[in-house]
Residue, then its C-alpha position, 0 to 999 in steps of 0.5 A: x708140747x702140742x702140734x701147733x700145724x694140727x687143725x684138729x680143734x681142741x675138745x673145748x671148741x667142739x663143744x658148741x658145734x656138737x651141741x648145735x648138732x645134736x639140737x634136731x632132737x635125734x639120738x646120735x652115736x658117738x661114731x656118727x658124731x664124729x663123721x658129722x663134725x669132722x665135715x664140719x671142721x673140713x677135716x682130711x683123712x690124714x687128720x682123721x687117722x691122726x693117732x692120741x700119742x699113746x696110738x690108743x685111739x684116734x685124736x679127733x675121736x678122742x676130743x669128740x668123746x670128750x666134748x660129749x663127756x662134758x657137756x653130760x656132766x653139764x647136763x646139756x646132753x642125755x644118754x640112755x645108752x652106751x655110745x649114744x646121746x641126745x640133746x636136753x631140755x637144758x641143752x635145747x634151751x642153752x643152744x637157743x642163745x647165739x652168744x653162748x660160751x663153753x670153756x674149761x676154765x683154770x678152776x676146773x669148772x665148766x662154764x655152760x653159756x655163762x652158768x658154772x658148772x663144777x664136777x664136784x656139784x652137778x646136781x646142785x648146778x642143775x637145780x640152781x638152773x632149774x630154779x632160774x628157768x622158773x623165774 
């Protein structure tokens, strides 16, 4: 059962921040990321050193890497290198939209500001989002 008196959000709401973050056009390290956002969320040492149950690594860094995992795969940020990313030209293009929507829904698919996204179908999301910026 999840700590309900965490206020370490989920990885699903440091998705648009860590997108809004990343829209200046800099490489970000994951580490860097981490240390912006958890002054965003007005987050205490205590809650920084909070640990994943398995004491691996801590849980605010975990979801950060998270968030950054999918918003990757949903072609909003690039990474050329190990332990860093970037905002896309999708991203750069979503995160314009102030009434945008990340989430994880029950079906397994990335809903990225209203377009789906499954794991199994990146290239294919992307070229329909290609094909639709066209228009």
């Amino acid at each position: 059962m999840p700590d309900t008196t965490s206020n370490i959000p989920d990885y699903q709401s440091i998705m648009l921040p860590l997108l809004e973050l990343t829209g200046d056009g800099a490489t970000y390290r994951l580490r860097d990321a981490v240390d912006l956002l958890a002054q965003r969320f007005a987050l205490s040492q205590a809650e920084l050193k909070e640990m994943l149950p398995s004491g691996y690594a801590p849980l605010f860094a975990n979801r950060v890497g998270w968030a950054s995992t999918y918003l990757k795969k949903a072609g909003l940020l690039e990474s050329e290198k190990r332990g860093t990313f970037q905002i896309s030209e999708r991203g750069r293009s979503m995160a314009e939209k102030q009434n945008s929507l990340v989430g994880l829904n029950s079906n397994s698919e990335l809903f990225c500001f209203s377009l789906p996204y499954t794991f199994s179908s990146a290239k294919s999301s992307l070229k329909v989002w290609k094909e639709r910026q066209k228009k």
